[in-house]
Structure formats: C-alpha cells, structure tokens
C-alpha positions in Angstrom: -5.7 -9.7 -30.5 -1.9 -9.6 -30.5 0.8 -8.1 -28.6 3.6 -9.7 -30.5 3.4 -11.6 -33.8 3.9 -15.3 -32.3 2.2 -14.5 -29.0 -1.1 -16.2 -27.9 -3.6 -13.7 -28.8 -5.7 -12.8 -26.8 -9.6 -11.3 -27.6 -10.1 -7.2 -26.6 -12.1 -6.6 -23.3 -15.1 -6.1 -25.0 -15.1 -9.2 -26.4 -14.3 -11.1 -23.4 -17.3 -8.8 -21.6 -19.6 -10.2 -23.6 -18.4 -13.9 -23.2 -19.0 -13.4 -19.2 -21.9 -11.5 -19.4 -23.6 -14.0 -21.6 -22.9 -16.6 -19.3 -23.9 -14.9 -16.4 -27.2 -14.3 -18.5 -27.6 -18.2 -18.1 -27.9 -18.2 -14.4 -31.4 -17.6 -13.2 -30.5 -15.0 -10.3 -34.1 -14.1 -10.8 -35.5 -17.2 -10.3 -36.5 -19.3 -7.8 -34.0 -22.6 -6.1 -36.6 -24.6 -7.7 -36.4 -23.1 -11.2 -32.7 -24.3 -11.1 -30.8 -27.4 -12.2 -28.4 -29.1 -10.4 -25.6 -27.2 -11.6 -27.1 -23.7 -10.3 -28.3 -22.6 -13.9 -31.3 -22.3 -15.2 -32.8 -25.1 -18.0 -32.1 -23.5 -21.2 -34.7 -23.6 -24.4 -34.0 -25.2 -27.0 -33.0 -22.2 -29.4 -30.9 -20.3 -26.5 -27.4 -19.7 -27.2 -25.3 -19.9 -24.3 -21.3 -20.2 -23.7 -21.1 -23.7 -22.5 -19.2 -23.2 -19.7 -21.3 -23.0 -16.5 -19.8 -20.2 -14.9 -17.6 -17.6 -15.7 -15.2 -18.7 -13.0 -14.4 -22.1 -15.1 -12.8 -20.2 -18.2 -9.9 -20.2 -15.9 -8.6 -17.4 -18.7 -10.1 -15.1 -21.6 -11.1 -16.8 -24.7 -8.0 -16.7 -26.8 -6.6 -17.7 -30.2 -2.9 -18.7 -31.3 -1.7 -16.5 -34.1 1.6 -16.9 -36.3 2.6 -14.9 -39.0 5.0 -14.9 -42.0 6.2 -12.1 -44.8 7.7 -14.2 -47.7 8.9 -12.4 -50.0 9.7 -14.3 -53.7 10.6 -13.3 -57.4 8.5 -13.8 -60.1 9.6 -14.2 -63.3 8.1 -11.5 -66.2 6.7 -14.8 -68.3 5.3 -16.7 -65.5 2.1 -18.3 -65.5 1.4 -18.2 -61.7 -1.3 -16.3 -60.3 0.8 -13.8 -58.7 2.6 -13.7 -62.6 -0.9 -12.8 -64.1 -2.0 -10.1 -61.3 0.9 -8.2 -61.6 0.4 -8.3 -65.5 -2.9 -6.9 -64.8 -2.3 -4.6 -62.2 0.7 -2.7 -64.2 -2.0 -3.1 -67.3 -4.6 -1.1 -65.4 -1.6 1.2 -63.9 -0.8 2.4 -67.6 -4.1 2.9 -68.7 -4.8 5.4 -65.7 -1.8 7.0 -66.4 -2.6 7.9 -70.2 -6.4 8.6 -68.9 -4.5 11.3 -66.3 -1.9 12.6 -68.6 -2.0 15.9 -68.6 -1.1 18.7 -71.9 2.5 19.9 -71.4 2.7 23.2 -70.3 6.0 25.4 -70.1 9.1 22.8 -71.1 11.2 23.8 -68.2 8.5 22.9 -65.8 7.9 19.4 -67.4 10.9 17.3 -66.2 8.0 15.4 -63.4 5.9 14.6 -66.2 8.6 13.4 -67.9 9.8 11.3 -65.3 5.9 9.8 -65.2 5.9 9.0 -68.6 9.2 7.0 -68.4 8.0 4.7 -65.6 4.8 4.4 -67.2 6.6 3.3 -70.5 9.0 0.7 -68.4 5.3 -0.6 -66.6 3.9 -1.4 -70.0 7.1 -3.3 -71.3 7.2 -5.3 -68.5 3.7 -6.5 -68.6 4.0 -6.8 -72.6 6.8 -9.0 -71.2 5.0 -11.6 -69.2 3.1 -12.8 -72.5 6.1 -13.4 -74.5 7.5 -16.8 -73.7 10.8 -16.1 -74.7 13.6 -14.7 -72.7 14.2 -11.0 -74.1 17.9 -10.1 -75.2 19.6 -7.1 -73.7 21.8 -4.4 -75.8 25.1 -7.0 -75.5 22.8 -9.8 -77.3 22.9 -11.5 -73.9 19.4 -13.3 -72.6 17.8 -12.2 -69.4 14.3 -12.5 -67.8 12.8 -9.7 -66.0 11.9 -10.5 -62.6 9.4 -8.7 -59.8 10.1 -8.9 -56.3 6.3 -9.4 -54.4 5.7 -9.8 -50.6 3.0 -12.4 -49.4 1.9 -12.1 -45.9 0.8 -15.7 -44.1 -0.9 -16.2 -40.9 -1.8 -19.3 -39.3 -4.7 -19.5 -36.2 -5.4 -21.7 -34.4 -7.9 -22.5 -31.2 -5.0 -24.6 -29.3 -2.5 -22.4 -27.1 0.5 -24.9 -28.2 3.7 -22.5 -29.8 6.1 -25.1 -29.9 8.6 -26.6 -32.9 6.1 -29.0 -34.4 3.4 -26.3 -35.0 5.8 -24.1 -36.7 7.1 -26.8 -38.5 3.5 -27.5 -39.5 3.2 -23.9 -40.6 6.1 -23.4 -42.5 5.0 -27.2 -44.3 1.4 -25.6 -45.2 3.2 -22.3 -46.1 5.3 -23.6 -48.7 2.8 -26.5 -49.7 0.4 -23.3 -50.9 3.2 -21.7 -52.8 4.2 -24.9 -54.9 0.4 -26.0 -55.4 -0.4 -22.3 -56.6 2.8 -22.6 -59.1 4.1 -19.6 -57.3 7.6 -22.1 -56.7 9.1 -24.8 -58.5 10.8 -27.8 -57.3 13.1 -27.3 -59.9 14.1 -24.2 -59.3 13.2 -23.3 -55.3 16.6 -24.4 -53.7 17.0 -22.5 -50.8 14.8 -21.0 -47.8 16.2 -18.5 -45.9 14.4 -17.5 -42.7 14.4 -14.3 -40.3 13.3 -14.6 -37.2 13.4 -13.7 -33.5 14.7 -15.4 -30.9 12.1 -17.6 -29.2 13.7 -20.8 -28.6 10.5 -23.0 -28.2 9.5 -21.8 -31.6 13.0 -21.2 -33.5 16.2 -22.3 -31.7 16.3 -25.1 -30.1 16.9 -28.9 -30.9 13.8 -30.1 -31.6 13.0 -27.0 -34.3 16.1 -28.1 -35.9 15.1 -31.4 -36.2 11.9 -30.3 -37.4 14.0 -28.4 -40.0 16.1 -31.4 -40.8 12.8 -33.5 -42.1 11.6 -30.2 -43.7 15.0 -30.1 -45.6 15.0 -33.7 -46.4 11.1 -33.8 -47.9 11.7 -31.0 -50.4 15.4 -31.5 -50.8 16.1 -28.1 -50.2 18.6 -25.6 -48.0 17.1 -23.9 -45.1 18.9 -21.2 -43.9 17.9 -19.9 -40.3 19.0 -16.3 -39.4 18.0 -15.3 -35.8 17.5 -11.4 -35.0 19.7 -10.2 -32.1 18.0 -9.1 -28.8 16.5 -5.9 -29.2 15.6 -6.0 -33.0 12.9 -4.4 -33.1 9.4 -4.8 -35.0 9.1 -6.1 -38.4 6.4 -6.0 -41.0 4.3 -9.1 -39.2 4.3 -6.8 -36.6 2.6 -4.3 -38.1 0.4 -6.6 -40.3 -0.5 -8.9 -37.3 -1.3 -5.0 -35.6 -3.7 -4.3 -38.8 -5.4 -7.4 -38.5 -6.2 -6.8 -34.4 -7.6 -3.8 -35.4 -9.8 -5.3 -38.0 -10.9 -7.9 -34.7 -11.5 -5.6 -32.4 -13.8 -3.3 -34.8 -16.3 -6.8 -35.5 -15.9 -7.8 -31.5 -16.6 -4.4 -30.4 -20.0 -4.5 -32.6 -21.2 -7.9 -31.1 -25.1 -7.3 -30.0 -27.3 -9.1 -27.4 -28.9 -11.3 -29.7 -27.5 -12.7 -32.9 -30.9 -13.0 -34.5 -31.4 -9.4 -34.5 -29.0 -8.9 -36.9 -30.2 -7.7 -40.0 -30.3 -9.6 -43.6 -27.0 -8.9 -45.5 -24.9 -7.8 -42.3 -22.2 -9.8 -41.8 -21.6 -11.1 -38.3 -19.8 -13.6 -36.1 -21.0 -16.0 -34.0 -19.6 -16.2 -30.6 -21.9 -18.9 -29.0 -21.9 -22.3 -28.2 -25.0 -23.7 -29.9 -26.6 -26.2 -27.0 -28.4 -28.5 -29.5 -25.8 -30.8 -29.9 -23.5 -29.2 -32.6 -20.6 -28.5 -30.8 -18.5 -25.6 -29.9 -18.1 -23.0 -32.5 -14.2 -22.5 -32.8 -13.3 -18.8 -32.0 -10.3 -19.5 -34.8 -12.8 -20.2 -37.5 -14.6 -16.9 -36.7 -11.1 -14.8 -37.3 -10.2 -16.8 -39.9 -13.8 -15.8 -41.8 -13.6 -11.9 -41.2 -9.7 -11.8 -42.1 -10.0 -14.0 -45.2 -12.7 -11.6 -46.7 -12.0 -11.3 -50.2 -12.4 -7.4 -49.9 -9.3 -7.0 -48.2 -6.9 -10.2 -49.0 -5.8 -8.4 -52.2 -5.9 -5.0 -50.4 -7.0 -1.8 -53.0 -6.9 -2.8 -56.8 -8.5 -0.4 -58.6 -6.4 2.8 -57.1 -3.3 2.9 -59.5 -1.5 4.8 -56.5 -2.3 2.2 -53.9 -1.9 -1.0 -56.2 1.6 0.8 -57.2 3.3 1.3 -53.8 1.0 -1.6 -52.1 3.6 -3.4 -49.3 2.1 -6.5 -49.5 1.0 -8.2 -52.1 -1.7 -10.5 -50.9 -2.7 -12.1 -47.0 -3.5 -15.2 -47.1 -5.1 -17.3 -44.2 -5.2 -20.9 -42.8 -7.0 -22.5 -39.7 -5.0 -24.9 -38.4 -7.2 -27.6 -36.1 -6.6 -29.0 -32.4 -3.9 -31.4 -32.5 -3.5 -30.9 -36.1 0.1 -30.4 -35.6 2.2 -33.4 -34.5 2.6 -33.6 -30.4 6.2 -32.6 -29.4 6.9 -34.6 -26.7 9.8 -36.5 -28.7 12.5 -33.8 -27.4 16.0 -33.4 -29.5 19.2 -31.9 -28.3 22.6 -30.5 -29.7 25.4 -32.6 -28.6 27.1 -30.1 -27.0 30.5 -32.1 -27.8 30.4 -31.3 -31.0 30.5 -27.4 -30.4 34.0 -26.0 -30.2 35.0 -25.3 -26.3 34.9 -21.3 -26.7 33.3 -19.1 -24.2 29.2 -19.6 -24.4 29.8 -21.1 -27.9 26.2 -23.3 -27.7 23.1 -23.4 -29.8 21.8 -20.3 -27.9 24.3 -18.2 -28.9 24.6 -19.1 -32.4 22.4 -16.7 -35.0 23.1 -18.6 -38.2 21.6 -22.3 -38.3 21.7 -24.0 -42.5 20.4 -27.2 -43.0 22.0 -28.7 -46.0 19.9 -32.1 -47.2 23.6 -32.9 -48.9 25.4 -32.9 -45.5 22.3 -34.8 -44.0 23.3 -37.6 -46.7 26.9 -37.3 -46.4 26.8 -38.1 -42.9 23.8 -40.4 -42.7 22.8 -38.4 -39.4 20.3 -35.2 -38.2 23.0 -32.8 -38.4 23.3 -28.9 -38.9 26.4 -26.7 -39.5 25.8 -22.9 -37.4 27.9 -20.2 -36.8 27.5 -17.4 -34.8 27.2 -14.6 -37.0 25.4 -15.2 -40.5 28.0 -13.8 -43.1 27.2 -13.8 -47.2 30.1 -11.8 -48.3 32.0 -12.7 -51.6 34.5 -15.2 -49.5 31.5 -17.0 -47.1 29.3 -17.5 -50.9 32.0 -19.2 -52.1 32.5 -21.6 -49.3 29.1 -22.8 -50.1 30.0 -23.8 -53.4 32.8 -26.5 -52.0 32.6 -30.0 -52.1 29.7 -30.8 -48.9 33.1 -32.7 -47.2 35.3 -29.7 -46.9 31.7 -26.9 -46.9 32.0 -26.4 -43.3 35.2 -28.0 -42.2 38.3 -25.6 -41.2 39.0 -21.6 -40.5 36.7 -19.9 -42.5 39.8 -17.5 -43.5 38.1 -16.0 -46.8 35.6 -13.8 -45.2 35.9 -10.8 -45.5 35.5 -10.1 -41.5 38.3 -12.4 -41.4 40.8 -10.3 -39.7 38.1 -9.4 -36.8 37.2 -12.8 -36.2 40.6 -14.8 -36.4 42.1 -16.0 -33.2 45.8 -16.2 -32.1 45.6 -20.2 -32.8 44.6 -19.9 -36.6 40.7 -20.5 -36.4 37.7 -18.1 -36.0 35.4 -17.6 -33.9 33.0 -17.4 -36.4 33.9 -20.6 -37.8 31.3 -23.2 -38.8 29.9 -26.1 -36.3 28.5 -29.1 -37.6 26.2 -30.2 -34.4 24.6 -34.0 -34.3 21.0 -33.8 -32.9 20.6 -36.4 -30.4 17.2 -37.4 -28.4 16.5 -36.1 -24.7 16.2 -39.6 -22.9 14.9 -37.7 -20.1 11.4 -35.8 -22.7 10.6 -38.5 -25.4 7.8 -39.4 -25.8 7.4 -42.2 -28.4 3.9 -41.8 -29.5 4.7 -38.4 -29.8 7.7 -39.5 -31.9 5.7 -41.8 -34.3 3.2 -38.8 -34.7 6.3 -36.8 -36.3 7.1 -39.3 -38.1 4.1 -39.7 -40.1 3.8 -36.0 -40.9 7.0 -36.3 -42.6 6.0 -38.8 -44.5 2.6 -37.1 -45.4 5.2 -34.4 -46.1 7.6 -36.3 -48.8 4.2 -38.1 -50.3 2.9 -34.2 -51.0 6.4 -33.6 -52.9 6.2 -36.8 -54.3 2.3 -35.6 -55.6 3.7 -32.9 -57.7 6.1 -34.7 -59.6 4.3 -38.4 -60.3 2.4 -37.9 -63.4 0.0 -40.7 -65.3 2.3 -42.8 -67.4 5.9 -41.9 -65.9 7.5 -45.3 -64.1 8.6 -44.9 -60.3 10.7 -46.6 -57.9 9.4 -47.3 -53.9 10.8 -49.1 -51.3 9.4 -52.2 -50.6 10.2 -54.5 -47.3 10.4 -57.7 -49.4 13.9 -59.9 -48.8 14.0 -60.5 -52.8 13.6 -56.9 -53.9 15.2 -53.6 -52.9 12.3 -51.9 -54.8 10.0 -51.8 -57.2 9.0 -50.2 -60.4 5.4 -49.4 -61.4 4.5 -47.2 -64.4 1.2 -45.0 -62.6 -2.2 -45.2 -64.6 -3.6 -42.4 -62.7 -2.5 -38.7 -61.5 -1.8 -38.8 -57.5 -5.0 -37.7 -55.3 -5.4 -38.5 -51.8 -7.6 -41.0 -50.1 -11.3 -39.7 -48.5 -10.7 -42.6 -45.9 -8.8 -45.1 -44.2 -9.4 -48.7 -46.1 -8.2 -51.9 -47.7 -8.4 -51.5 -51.2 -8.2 -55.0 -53.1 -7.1 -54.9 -56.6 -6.1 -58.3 -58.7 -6.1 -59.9 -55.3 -3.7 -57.9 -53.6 -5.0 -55.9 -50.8 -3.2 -52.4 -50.4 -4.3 -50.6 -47.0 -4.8 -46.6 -47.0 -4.9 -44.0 -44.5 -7.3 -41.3 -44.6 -5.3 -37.9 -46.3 -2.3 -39.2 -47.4 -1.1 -39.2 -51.3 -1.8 -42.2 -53.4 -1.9 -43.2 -57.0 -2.8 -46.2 -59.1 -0.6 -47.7 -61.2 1.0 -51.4 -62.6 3.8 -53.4 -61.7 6.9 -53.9 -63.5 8.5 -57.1 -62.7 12.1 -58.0 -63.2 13.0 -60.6 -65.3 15.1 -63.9 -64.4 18.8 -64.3 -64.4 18.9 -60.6 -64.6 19.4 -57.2 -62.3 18.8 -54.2 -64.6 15.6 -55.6 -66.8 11.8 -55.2 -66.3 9.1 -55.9 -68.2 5.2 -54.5 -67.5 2.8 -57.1 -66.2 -0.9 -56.4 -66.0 -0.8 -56.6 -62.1 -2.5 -53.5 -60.7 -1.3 -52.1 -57.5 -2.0 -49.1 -55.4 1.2 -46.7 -54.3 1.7 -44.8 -51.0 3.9 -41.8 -52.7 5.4 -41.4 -49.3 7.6 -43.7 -49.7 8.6 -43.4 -53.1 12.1 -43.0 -54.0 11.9 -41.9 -57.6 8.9 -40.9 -59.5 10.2 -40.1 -63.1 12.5 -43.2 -63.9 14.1 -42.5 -67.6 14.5 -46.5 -68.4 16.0 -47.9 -72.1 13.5 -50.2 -73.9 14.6 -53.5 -75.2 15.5 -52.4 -79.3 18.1 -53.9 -81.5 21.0 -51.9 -79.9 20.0 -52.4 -76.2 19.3 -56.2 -76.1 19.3 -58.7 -72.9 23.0 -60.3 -72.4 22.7 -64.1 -73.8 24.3 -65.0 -71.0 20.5 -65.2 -69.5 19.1 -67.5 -71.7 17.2 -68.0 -74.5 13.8 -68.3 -72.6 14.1 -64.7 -70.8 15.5 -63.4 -74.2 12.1 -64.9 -75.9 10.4 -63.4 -72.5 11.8 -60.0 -73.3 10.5 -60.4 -76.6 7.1 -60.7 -76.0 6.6 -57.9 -73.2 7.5 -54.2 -72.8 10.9 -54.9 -71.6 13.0 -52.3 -70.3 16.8 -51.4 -68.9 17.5 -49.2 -65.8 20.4 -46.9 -66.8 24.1 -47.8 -65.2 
C-alpha cells in the first residue's frame, strides 16, 4: 500500500484486479443490445454489488488511499496515571512474575553470572512498577528527589480517501495527533513545552511557507515551541518506514483473500467490503476499510502476554485515525518567506535551511507570523543556552558560543550558521480567501480544544468581546466544556448565542463590572453561552470584596452599597 511513508498509497494488483474485474462483471457482454441500458451495462438487481463506476476506463487510476505516519516518542513518569503509565505498570508486573515462574535452581556458581544478571533486571522491573503506585517522588542515596521516567514509542497513522499531501493536512494531523495525547492524559499543558519534529524533506508537506504558517497557529493554540529538524538528502529509512511496510503487508494479505461474492463468506470471518452498494447508500470509503483491519485490537498493542516480546517490543502501541474528504482545511491561502529577511549568503533560503523553531514568545514579541532557522540544527551546551536568553536578543547576532563555532565563523565576525528570523508574508499571486477563512476557523476550533481542557465548572474566564464599552468579559462557567451536536441559536434570558456544529462551548453567567470602576465585578444571574475559542483566560484568580480588599470611596456610596449586596470581586494589578 506504500512505497514511502507520506506517499499516496496505492492498493496491490490483486486488489485493483478485482475492482476491474468486478466492473467488467457489470457489463452484459453476454447479452443481447436490448438487454442493455443506455450507458452499455446491464440493469443491475437490487442486491447486486457493483463498483459504481461504469467502466473500468473512467477510474482514470487504481483505487488508492493517502497514508501519513508518525513515531512519537514521550516519557512517562513512574507515578503517572495515564494509560500508557498503567500498562507499563502492568506489563513489567507480568514481566516479573514470568521471570520467578522461569527461574531456574543455581547450578555451579562460576557458571551463574547470566542468571545473576536476570535477577538484577528483574529486581529493577519490579521497583519500578512498585514505583508508579507511590505518589510521592522517591529520594536517591544524596537525599535528593527524583522521578523515575520510561521512554515509550507510539506509532500514528492518518488515512485518508482524498489524494491531497499538502501543509493543511499535515497540520490537521499533527492537531489530531497531539489532541489524542492530551485527551488520553498522556501530555500536560503544564508541562508539554516543546515539540520537536524529524522529518524528510518534502516541501509541500514540511518546508515551505505555508507549513510554517500552519506551524505558527499550531504554536500559538497550544502555546508551545515547535522545533522542525529536516533530514538531509539521502537519509535513509526510519521506523514509519518500516511500520508503514508492516502495515502494507497486513493489506495486502486481506486484499489478496477478497472472493467473488461477499455473501459467501462465512459467519465469524472477518472481511472487507470493497463494493459500492447501488441502493442508495453511498460509496463505501476504501480508507474506512484500512482503517478497520489496522485498528484491530489484536495487533494495536502488539504481543502482551510473551514477557520477551512485551520486553524488547519497539513500539508501544499503533494507533489509527480516518480523516474525511475535505476534512482538512483547503490550502489555497499560499504563504511565503520574505526572502529579504534571509542574510545575502550563497543559497541561504528556506530550502536550504534544516532547522525551522517556532517560538509563540517571538510570535508575541513581534506581533507578526515569524520563524527563526538556521541551517544546521545544533543543541550543544553553547546553542541550549542561547535559548534561555531574553526572546529580544534569542536569535539576534553571531551565534559565537557553539561549539562548531570555529567551523562556521566567517572572516566578517558572523556564522554561517547564524539564526534568521523570516516574516511569512501571503503569495498575492495563490490566495485564495475562502480557502483562507477555512484556516482560520480550524485554528480557532484548535485554541477552543485547548481552551476545553483547562475551563472547568465554577472557575471565572475572560473572552473577547466586540462591544465598544468592554475589552472583555468575565463569566464564572456552570458547566464543564462539551461541544455542540449542531449549528443553532440558543436563547437563554433573552440573549440569543449562535453555535456551530463541533466547536467547544460551555455554559456559564455573567459577571458585570460595576460603575465608576475598572478592576470590580460582581455576578449577575444573566446566563450566557461561551464559544471557548475565543477565550483569553479560563482560570481568572480574582480577590473578593472582604474587609481588607474594599472598593475605593472615591466611587460612591451607592456602588460601595452595590458591592455589598453581590459577590463582588477585584482583578489582580
């Protein structure tokens, strides 16, 4: 199904045999001109299955499927409570109860040192699992506090039945990618702060403008650091190479076992359906179909039960998503790298740059859809360091600490491996504004999925309002977020709130502020419904009114009584 991880994959020839050969099946060669419709094929009963193409000459190319695939690899602690946290508590569990069932009486001493080496891992499995239940952090020998941590892999891969391999699908990817990680507890926005990323060097899926833009709204939604690192030409393969290669093999096997009639299958054997059904249900997506024999429980988790296999296992766990037909955002709305903003060195461009970060603090710093690249990624002790600077001086001058300094320092006092901070600019000549607005709302789907995870029932927010008399407003939310099963008015206290279908609202009550003041609210019984998209804050820490924290006199006596009779509250300096 694949020749190359981010390829369009395409089905095996017997697959593709079968699709002709059915529809060929549909023509009535055998019957008479009279026994045929208009369009040179037979009629067709009722229960037939046919490909709904009329003839095989209209497929115009094999049946095919877009595949993408990602390793991520992350650390989980010893006392998480993720799933990943509790597997790996129960596979090392399992692990050291087949290795006292195998143990083995010592024999001659000198001839035990393997054993012994068996026994010691074994004892280190069983602290660490006895380790994830303990909440605390364990001490070392020096008193200091430490957590134990286990590096997993996770393999994802995204099909889909449009051909499209362009910046807005991989940026839809990447979104559902880390989405699953943070709804599974796997990541925390409190503690996932940077995303570093390996890839090749397709520029319509990873280098070029408009996949940094992508990466700039990315950035800005889950105010982290993305850190782009491309692979020179030549690389190689990689393990979604050999995991996409494992999976075309598992496709091929089901394809190559497709019969003549699906009916004749028999009870409790799995099969696929490869058919158009002609009764008015629709096409049966060829995506859905891979998606259902990869995603089998059977093999997502791989061998469990083998201590050898669980043990040395690659990857942890596959995990699988269908992504629909324009699902993804169109990418007409082209972007560019002002190539002013380069330094004017020989082929010193965004082509032939192999380090790309995204930093959301030099996005605010500059109010612009900027990156800093350089040509080769560095993290020595010197390039770390230059991180930790002030965002203002981060990736301003000669980078003159690196440790590669003395091969990359020019006779003029820079390097030319020196940062650029590049402006992304639109392509007048490809943008397409519908295309544009598109993007637009799946980064705000994007930021009101954050915002999702950290608005609780009973914490008071902040969102932007487009009302001349406020720059925002508070409401204190009487429900946990959820997202709307359709696109409708919702009236509430005779305010009408208008909802799109999908995107992340909660319930909740105003707060309004009170006269002759700036920095004082009081609740009000007005309910409201909240688009967390454009929420600003969702956890405002706000003083109540007490007899240390009152309102100034200077606003009168009749807001002071006011203050006095609600739930009155201070936003902090």
């Amino acid at each position: 199904v694949l020749s190359d991880p981010r390829a369009t994959a395409v089905l095996p020839s017997s697959a593709a045999t079968y699709f002709e050969e059915e529809t060929r099946r549909a023509r009535a060669d055998s019957l008479g001109a009279n026994d045929l419709d208009e369009g040179g094929t037979r009629p067709m009963a009722e229960s037939e299955l046919v490909l709904q193409t009329e003839s095989p000459d209209e497929l115009g190319y094999k049946p095919s499927i877009q595949m993408e695939g990602h390793a991520f690899r992350v650390a989980v602690a010893s006392d998480g409570k993720s799933g990943i946290a509790q597997s790996i508590h129960g596979v090392e569990n399992r692990r050291a109860d087949n290795d006292d069932d195998d143990s083995q009486p010592a024999a001659d001493p000198s001839d035990n040192s393997e054993a012994n080496n068996d026994d010691d891992e074994a004892a280190d499995d069983s602290h660490d699992s006895q380790a994830g239940d303990n909440d605390d952090d364990e001490d070392d020998d020096d008193g200091s506090s430490y957590r134990k941590w286990k590096t997993v892999i996770l393999f994802y891969s995204f099909l889909s039945d449009e051909k499209r391999k362009d910046a807005s699908t991989t940026a839809h990817n990447l979104k559902t990618l880390l989405a699953d990680l943070l709804q599974r507890e796997e990541i925390t926005l409190a503690t996932f702060k940077i995303l570093v990323t390996i890839v090749d060097g397709c520029a319509a899926q990873y280098r070029c403008g408009s996949v940094l833009y992508q990466l700039c709204n990315l950035a800005k939604a889950f105010n982290i650091v993305i850190e782009r690192i491309v692979n020179a030409p030549g690389h190689g393969k990689c393990i979604v190479d050999s995991q996409n290669g494992g999976d075309k093999t598992l496709l091929d096997i089901f394809f190559n076992c497709l019969v003549r009639n699906p009916e004749e299958i028999g009870e409790g054997i799995k099969h696929v359906l490869a058919h158009t059904h002609v009764d008015g249900e629709g096409e049966v997506s060829l995506a859905e179909i891979c998606y259902n024999i990869l995603n089998d429980p059977d093999r997502t988790r791989g061998c469990q039960s083998n201590k050898n296999r669980s043990k040395w296992r690659k990857i942890f766990e596959r995990r699988y998503f269908k992504r629909g037909v324009d699902e993804a955002p169109g990418n007409g709305a082209k972007w560019l790298a002002k190539k002013s903003d380069f330094r004017k060195e020989t082929k010193n461009s965004v082509h032939f740059t192999y380090y790309y970060r995204i930093d959301p603090q030099l996005l605010r710093h500059t109010g612009k859809m900027v990156f800093a690249c350089r040509r080769v990624p560095c993290f020595c002790k010197g390039c770390l360091e230059r991180l930790e600077l002030p965002v203002d001086q981060r990736y301003v001058g000669p980078c003159n600490t690196c440790e590669y300094w003395e091969i990359f320092e020019k006779p003029n006092g820079t390097g030319y491996n020196d940062y650029n901070v590049v402006e992304l600019i639109q392509n007048t000549k490809e943008f397409d504004e519908e295309d544009f607005a598109d993007g637009n709302e799946f980064t705000l789907d994007t930021i009101g999925f954050v915002m999702s995870l950290q608005a609780k029932k009973g914490q008071i927010g902040a969102y932007v309002v487009d009302d001349e008399n406020y720059d925002y407003y508070l409401v204190e939310f009487d429900s946990d977020p959820y997202q709307a099963e359709r696109t409708e008015t919702i009236t509430l206290d005779g305010e009408s709130f208008d909802v799109r279908e999908g995107e992340w609202i909660c319930k909740g009550r105003w707060l309004d502020r009170l006269p002759n003041t700036t920095k004082w609210w009081y609740k009000t019984p007005q309910k409201c419904i909240v688009r967390l998209q454009v929420v600003i804050h969702p956890d405002l820490k706000l003083m109540p009114l007490s007899d240390s924290n009152q309102v100034h006199n200077s606003a009168g006596v009749q807001v002071r009584q006011m203050a006095m009779e609600n739930e009155t509250f201070k936003i902090r300096d």
